[in-house]
C-alpha positions as CSV (number, residue, x, y, z in Angstrom):
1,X,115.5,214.5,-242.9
2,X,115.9,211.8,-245.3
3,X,112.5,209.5,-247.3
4,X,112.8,206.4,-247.3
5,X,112.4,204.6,-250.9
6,X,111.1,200.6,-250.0
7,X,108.4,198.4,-250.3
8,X,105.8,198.2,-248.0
9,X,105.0,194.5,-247.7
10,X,101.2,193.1,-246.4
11,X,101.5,190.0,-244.0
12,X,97.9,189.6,-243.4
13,X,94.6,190.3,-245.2
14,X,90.7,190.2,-245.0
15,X,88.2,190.1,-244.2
16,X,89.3,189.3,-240.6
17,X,91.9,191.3,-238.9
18,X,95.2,190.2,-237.8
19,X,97.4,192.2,-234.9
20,X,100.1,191.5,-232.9
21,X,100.4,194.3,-230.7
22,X,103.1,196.8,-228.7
23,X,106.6,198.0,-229.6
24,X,108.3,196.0,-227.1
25,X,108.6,192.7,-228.0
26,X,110.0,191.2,-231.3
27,X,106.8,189.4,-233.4
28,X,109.2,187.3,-235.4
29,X,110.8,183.6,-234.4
30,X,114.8,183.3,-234.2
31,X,114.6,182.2,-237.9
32,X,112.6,185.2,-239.0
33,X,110.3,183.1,-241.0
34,X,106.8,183.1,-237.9
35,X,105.4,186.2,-237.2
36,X,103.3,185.6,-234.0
37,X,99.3,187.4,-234.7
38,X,95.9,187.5,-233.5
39,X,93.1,186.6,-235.6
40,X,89.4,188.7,-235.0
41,X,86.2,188.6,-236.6
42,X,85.3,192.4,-235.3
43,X,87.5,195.4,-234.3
44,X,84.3,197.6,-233.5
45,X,84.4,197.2,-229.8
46,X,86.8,196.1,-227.0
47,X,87.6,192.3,-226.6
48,X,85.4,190.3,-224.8
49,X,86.4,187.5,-222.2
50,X,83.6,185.7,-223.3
51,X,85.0,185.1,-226.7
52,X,87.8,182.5,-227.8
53,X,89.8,185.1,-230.1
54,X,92.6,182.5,-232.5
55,X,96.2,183.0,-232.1
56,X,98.6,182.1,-234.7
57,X,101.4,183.0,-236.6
58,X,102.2,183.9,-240.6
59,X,105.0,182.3,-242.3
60,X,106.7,182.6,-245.2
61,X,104.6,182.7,-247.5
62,X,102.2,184.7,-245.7
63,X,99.7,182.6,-244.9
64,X,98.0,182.7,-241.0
65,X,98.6,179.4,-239.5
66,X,95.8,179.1,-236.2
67,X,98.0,177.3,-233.3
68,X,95.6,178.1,-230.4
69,X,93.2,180.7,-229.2
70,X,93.1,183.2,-226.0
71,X,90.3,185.1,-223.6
72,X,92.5,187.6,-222.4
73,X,93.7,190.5,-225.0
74,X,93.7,194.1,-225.3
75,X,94.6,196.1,-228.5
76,X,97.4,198.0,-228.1
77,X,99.6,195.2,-226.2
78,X,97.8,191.6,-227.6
79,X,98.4,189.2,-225.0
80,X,101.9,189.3,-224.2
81,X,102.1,186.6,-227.1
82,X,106.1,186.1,-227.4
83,X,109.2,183.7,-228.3
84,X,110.8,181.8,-226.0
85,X,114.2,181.9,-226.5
86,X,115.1,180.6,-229.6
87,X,112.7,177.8,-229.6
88,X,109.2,178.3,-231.2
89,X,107.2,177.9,-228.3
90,X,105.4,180.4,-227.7
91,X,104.1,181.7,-224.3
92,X,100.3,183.7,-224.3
93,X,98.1,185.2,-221.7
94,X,94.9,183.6,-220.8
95,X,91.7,183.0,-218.7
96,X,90.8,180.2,-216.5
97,X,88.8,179.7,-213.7
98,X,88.4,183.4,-213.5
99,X,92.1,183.9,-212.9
100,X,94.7,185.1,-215.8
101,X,97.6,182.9,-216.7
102,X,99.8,182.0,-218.9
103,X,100.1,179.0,-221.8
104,X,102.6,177.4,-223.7
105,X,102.1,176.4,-227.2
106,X,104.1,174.3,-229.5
107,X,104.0,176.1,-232.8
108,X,105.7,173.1,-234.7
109,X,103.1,170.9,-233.5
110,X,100.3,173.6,-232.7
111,X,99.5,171.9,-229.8
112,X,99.2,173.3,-225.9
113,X,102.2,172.0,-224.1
114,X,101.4,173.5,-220.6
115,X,99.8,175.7,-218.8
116,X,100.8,178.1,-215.9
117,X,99.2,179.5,-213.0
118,X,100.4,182.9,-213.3
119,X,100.4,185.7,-216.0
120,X,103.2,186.7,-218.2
121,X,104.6,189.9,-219.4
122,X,108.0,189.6,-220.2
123,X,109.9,186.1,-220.4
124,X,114.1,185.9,-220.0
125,X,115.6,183.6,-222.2
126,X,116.3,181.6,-219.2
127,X,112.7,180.9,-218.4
128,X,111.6,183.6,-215.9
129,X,108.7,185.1,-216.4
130,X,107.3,188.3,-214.8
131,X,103.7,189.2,-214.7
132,X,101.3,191.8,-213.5
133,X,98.0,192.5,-212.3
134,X,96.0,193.1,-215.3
135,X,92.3,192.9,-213.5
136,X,93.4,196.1,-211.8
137,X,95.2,197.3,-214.7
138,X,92.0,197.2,-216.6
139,X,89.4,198.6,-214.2
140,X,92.0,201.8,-213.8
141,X,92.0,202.6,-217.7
142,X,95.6,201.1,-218.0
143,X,96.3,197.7,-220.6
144,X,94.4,195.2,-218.6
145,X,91.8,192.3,-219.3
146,X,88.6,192.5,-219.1
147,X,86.9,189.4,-217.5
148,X,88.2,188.9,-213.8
149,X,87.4,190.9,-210.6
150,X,89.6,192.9,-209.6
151,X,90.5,191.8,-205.6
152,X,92.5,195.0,-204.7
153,X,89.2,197.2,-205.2
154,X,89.5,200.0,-202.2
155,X,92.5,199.8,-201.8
156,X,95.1,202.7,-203.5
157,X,98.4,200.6,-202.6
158,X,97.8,196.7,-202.1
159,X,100.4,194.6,-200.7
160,X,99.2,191.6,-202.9
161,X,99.8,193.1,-206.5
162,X,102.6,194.1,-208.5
163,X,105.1,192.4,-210.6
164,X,104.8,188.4,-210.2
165,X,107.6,186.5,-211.0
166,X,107.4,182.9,-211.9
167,X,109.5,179.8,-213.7
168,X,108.0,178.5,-216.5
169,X,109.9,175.4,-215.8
170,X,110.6,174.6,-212.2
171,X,107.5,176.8,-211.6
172,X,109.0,178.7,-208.7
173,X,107.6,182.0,-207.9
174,X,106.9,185.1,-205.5
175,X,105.8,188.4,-205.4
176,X,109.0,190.5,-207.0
177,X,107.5,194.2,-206.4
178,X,104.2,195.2,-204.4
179,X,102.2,197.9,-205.6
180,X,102.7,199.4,-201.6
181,X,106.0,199.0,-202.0
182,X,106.8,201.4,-205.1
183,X,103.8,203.4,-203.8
184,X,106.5,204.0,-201.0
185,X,109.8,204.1,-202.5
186,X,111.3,207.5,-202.9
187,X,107.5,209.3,-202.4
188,X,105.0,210.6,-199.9
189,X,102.0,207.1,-200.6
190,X,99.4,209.6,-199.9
191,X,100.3,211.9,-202.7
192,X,98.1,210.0,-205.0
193,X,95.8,207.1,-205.4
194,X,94.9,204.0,-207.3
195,X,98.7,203.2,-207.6
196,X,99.7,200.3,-210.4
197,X,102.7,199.4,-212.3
198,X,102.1,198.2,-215.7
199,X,105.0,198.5,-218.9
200,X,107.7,195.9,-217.9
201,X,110.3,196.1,-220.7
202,X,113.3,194.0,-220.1
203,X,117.0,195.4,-220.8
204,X,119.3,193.9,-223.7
205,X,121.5,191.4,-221.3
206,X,118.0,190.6,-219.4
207,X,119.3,191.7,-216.2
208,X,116.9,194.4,-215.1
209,X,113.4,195.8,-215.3
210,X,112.5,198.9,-216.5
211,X,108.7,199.6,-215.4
212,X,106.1,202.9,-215.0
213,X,105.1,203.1,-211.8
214,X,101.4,205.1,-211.9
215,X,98.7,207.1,-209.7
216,X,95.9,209.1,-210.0
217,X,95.8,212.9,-208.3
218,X,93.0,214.4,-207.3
219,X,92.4,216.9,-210.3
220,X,91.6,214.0,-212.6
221,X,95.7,213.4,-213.9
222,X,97.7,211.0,-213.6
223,X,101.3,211.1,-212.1
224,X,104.0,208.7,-214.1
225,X,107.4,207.6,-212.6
226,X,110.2,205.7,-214.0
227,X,111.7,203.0,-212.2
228,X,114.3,199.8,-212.7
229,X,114.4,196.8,-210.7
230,X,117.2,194.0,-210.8
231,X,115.3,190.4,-212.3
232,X,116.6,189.4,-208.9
233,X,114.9,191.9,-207.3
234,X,117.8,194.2,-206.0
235,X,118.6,198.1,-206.8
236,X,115.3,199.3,-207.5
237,X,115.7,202.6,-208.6
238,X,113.5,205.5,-209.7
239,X,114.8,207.5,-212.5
240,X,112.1,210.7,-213.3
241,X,108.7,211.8,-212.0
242,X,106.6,213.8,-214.1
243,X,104.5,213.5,-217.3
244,X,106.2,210.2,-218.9
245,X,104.8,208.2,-221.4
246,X,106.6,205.2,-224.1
247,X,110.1,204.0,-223.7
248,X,112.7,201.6,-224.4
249,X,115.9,200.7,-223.0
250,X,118.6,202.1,-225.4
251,X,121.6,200.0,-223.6
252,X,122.0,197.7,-220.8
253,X,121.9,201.4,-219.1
254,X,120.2,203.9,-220.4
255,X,116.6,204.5,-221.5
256,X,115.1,206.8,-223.6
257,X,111.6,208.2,-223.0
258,X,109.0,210.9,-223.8
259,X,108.2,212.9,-221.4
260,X,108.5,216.5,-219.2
261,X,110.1,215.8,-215.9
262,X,110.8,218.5,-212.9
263,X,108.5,221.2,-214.0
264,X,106.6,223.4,-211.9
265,X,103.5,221.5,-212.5
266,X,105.6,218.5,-211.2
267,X,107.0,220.0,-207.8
268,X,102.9,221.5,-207.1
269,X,101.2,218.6,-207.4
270,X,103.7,216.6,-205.0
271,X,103.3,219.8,-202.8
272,X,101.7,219.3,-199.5
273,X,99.7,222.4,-200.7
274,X,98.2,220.7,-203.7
275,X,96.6,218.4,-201.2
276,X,94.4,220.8,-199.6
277,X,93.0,222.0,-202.9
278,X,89.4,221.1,-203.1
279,X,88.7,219.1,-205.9
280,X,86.8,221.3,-208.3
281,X,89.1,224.3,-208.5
282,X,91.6,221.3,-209.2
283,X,90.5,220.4,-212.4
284,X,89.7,223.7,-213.4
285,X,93.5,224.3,-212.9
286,X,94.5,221.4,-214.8
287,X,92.4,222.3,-218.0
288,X,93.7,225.9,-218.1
289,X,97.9,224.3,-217.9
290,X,97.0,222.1,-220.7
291,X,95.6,225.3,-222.8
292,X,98.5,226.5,-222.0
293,X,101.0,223.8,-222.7
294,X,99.1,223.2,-226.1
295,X,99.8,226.1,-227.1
296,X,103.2,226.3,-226.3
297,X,103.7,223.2,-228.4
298,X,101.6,224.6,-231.1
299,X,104.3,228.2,-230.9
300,X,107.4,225.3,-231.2
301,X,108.1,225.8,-227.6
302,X,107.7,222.6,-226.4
303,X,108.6,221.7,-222.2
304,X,108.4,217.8,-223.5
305,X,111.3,215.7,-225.2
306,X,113.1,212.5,-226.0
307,X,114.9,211.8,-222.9
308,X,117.6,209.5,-222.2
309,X,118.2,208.9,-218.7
310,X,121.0,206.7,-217.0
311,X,119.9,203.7,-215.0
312,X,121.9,204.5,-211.7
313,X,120.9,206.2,-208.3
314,X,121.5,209.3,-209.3
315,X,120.6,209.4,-213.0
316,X,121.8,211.9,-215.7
317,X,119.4,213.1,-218.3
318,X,119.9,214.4,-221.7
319,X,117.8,215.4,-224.8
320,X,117.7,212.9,-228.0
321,X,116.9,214.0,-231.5
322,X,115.9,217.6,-230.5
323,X,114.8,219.5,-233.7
324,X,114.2,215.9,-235.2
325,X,111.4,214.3,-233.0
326,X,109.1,216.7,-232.0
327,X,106.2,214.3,-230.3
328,X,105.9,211.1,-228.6
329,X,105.3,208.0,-230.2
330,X,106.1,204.3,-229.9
331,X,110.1,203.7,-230.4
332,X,111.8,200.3,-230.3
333,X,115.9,199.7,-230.8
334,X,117.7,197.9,-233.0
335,X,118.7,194.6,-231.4
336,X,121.9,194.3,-234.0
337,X,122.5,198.3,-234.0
338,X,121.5,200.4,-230.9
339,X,122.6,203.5,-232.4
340,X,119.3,203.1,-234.6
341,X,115.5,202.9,-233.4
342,X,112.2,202.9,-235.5
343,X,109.0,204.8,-233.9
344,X,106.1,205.9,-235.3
345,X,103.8,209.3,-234.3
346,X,100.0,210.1,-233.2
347,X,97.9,210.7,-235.8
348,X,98.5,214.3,-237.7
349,X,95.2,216.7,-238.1
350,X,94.7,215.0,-240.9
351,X,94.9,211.4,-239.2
352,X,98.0,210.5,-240.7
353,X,100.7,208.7,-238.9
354,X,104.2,208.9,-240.1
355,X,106.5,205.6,-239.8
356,X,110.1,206.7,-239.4
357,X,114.0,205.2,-238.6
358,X,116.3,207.4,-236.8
359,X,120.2,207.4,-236.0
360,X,120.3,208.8,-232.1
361,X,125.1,209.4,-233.1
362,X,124.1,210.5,-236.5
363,X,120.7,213.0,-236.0
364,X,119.5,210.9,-238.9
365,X,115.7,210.6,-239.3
366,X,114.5,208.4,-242.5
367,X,110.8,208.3,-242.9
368,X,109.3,205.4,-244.6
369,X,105.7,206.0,-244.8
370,X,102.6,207.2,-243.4
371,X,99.4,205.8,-243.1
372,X,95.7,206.8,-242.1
373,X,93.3,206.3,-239.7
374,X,89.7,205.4,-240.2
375,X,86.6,207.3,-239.6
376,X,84.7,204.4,-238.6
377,X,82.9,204.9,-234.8
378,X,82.6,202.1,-231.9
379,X,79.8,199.6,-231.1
380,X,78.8,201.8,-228.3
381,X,75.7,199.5,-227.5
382,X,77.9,196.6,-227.5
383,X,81.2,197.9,-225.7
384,X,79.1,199.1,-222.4
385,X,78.8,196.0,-220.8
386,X,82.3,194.9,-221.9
387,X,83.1,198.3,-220.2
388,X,81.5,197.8,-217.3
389,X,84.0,196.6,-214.7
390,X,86.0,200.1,-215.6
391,X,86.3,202.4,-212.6
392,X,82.7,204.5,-212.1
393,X,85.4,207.7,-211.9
394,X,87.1,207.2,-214.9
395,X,84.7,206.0,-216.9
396,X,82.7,209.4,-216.2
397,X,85.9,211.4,-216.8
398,X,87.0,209.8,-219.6
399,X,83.6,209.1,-221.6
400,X,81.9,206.0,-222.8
401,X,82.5,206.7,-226.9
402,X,86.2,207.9,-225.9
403,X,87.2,204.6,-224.0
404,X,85.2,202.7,-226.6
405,X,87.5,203.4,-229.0
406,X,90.7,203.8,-227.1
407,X,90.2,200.0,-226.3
408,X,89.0,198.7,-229.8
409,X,90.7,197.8,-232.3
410,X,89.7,200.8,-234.5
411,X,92.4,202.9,-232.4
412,X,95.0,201.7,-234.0
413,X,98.8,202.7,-233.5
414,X,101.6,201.7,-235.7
415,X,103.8,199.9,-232.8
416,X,106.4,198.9,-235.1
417,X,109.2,196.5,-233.7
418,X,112.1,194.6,-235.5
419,X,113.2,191.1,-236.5
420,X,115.7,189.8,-234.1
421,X,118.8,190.3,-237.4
422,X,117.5,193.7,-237.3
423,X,116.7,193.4,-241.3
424,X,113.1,194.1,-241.4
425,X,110.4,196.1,-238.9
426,X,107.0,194.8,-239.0
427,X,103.8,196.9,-237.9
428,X,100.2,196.9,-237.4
429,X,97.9,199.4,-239.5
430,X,94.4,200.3,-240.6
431,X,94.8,202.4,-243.6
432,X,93.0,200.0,-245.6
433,X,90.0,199.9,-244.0
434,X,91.0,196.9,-242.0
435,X,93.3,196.2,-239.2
436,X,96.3,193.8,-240.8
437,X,100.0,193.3,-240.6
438,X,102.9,194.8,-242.6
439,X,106.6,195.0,-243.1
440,X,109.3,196.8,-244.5
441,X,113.2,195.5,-245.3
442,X,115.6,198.4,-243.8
443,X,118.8,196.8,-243.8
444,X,119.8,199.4,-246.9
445,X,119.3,201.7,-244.9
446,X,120.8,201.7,-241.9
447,X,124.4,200.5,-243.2
């Protein structure tokens, strides 16, 4: 393993905090000089709908530059603020008239140039856009918004959510992937419930969809499958069932992911035996594996890894930095080198998280810093109500101070995602006491 020697380089500062969000988009314009943030006043308790939070972006000379402002956000992902193309327009969830869509801003000119009737998660350079359902996203624990009901309530598959796709130009659209459909491809429907798909990641030529398809079981779990769709909608695929958690595409097709797939925890649970297990003894069951599977981690047995999986019908899996990477994290691929990713890691017992580059042909990890957490506790008063529309079941299995903080802006994961000349990685952090921006230049290192 090989340390990093660089600079670590602050974007944003106090005393309001700046974030852009997840591993999977690039926060940086085509001419690496706008880095696309979110501006807050708080990061005590979740977002609230009420609230006009400012979006903008930090240029050269590091100063935040306020273009616009959105309802619709959540911590770890933003709101789907991205590039379009290689214009600097910039297209951003939003709320109005108690629906989510999408706007288009005019960074040059900082000025709304339109605004769509459907939400965006991923844009094509091309100008389709693909959307989810983030009401029901959010009232299931997943990366939703609060501030809209939720229509598919009752119902464990609907035929009316899914992945929308939509033209940002012509605004053509339909309904690419139902929630009932997935929740019938390849899988007995009624081996779970509450069913969503959330996670659309696009591959490097833009052709396909990689996505998690989701449900809940009855112990209190939650069952995770891989899947690819065409952007035209053809040769949807599903690549691994099991525990499986962040990912990116390596290559047009493969994708890497953390995970345990086809274990004996796996096959049970799909089991038409596992069905007829009352409830209680359930959960009991499911605390005692996880004892067990923490301390098989803890003995440097592990049963999860880095996995990269084909994207074909019959996929092929094998095992990436073994020895090197030995827990999930957030990893995102060079765009100019895709032998190369950056990732970061959960926080130590300590609360540190380690930021790190690593060579998948070489078995080359460079770290290039760590950085802390914060003791500091949610709003609880304040984060009920914005809490409120959260499913009754999960809330009580998850906790009120747990989701609190999962969905403020105190939990705080690195994310850290490139520049588009794969030069520099950029990252969100809270070491010092508040939640900014930074960067680091790695071209040195990865030559």
């Amino acid at each position: 393993m090989k340390k990093g020697i660089l600079e670590i380089k602050t974007l944003t500062s106090g005393p309001k905090h700046h974030l852009f969000g997840f591993h999977d988009l690039c926060a940086w314009n085509h001419n690496n000089d706008r880095l696309l943030a979110i501006e807050v006043d708080s990061i005590l308790t979740p977002p609230d709908p009420k609230l006009a939070y400012t979006l903008g972006y930090v240029d050269v000379n590091n100063r935040f530059i306020p273009f616009g402002f959105t309802h619709a956000f959540n911590y770890p992902q933003g709101a789907r603020q991205q590039w379009i193309a290689d214009t600097n327009q910039v297209i951003v969830n939003d709320i109005q008239n108690n629906r989510i869509i999408s706007k288009i801003y005019d960074t040059d000119t900082c000025r709304l140039n339109d605004t769509l009737d459907y939400p965006t998660h991923i844009v094509t350079d091309e100008g389709w856009a693909f959307g989810l359902d983030y009401a029901r996203l959010f009232r299931l624990g997943a990366y939703g918004y609060a501030g809209t009901e939720d229509k598919t309530i009752g119902i464990d598959a609907p035929k009316e959510s899914g992945i929308i796709k939509h033209n940002i130009y012509t605004k053509e659209h339909q309904l690419l992937l139902s929630v009932h459909e997935i929740a019938h491809f390849k899988m007995d429907s009624k081996a779970g419930k509450h069913h969503y798909i959330t996670h659309l990641v696009l591959s490097p030529d833009q052709q396909r969809i990689a996505f998690l398809h989701r449900y809940k079981l009855s112990d209190g779990g939650e069952t995770t499958r891989l899947c690819t769709i065409g952007i035209d909608g053809n040769d949807l695929r599903c690549l691994a069932v099991g525990f499986l958690s962040h990912f990116d595409w390596k290559d047009n097709t493969h994708l890497m992911i953390w995970g345990r797939t086809g274990s004996t925890v796996e096959k049970f649970r799909e089991s038409v035996f596992y069905r007829l297990i009352p409830k209680k003894p359930l959960q009991i069951g499911k605390e005692l594996i996880k004892k067990a599977l923490k301390q098989s981690a803890g003995s440097g047995v592990s049963p999860f890894h880095w996995l990269c999986i084909s994207d074909e019908d019959i996929p092929v899996t094998a095992f990436i930095g073994e020895g090197f990477i030995p827990e999930d994290g957030h990893p995102m691929f060079c765009p100019t080198n895709r032998d190369w990713f950056v990732c970061d890691n959960y926080p130590d017992h300590n609360g540190i998280r380690t930021l790190f580059l690593f060579n998948t042909s070489l078995n080359q990890r460079i770290d290039l810093g760590r950085f802390k957490m914060i003791d500091t506790k949610p709003d609880l008063a304040s984060s009920q109500i914005l809490l409120s529309s959260t499913d009754p079941e999960l809330l009580k299995l998850v906790g009120l101070e747990a989701l609190a903080f999962n969905r403020s802006g105190l939990h705080c994961d690195l994310h850290p995602r490139w520049s588009p000349d794969g030069t520099k990685v950029a990252f969100d952090s809270i070491h010092k006491g508040t939640r900014q921006i930074y960067s680091c230049k790695v071209q040195n290192l990865i030559l």
